[in-house]
Structures are given as structure tokens and as C-alpha cells.
C-alpha positions as CSV (number, residue, x, y, z in Angstrom):
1,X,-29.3,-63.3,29.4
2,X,-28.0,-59.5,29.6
3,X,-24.2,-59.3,30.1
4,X,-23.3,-57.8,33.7
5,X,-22.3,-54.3,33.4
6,X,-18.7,-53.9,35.2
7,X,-17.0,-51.3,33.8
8,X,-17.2,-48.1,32.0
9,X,-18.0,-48.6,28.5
10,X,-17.1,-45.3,26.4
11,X,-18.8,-44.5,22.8
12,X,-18.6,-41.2,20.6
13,X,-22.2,-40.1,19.2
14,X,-22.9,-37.2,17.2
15,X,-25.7,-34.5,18.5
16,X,-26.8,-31.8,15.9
17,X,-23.1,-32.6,14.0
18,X,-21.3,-31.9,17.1
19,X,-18.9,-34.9,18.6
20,X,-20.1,-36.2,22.0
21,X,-18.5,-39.2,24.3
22,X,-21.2,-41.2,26.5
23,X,-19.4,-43.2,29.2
24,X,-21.8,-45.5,30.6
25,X,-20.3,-47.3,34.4
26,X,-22.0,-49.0,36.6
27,X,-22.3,-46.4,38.7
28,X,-24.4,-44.6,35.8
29,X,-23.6,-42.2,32.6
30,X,-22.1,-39.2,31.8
31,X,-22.7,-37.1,28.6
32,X,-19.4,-35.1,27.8
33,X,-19.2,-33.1,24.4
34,X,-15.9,-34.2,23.1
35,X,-12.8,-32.6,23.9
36,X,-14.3,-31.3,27.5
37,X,-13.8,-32.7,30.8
38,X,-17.3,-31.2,32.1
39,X,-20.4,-32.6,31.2
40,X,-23.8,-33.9,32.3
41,X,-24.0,-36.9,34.6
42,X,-27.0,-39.0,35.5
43,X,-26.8,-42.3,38.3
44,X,-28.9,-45.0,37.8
45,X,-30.7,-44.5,40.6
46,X,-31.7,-41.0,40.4
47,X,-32.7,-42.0,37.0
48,X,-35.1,-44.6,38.2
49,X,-36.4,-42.4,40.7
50,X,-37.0,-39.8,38.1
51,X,-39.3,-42.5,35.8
52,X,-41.0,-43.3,39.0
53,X,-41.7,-39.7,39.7
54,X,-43.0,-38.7,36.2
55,X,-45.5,-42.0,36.3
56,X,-46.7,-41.4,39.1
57,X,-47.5,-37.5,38.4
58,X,-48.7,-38.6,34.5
59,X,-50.4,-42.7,34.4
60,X,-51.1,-41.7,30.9
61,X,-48.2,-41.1,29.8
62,X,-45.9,-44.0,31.5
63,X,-44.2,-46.4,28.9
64,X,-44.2,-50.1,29.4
């Protein structure tokens, strides 16, 4: 069983040797490179409705 997601979880990964934080909520995730306040933000749902979007428009192509 999958633990419940209820709160932001923070973690620092590195993108082409630059310093990122990912803060993933319940509410969704935001990709902010460190040391910056702005960054890119993504909820779940629009996330979903994105992958339901792309698999309808490509069957071929739709992981599983």
C-alpha cells in the first residue's frame, strides 16, 4: 500500500550540473532551479488531463 501524500515533500536534483529543488504537494509539483523563487508548476490534474490528451491524439504511443 502507497503512503498518502499530505504534504509537500521537497528534494534537490541536479539538471545538466545545475542545482534544482522539486517540491512535490498534494496539490501537485513545482520545478524551481535553486536559489529562485520562480519556477515551473504542474497540478495533478492538468497533468492527467495532459496524458489523456496525448493518448488519445497518439494510441501508439500511450504507455501502460
Amino acid at each position: 500500500m502507497a503512503t498518502k501524500l499530505d504534504k509537500t515533500i521537497r528534494r534537490e536534483i541536479e539538471i545538466d550540473g545545475e542545482p534544482f529543488t522539486i517540491a512535490i504537494s498534494p496539490a501537485g509539483f513545482r520545478l524551481t532551479k535553486k536559489r529562485f523563487r520562480s519556477g515551473v508548476a504542474l497540478s495533478w490534474k492538468s497533468l492527467w488531463t495532459r496524458h489523456a490528451a496525448d493518448a488519445v491524439s497518439d494510441p501508439e504511443s500511450h504507455d501502460e
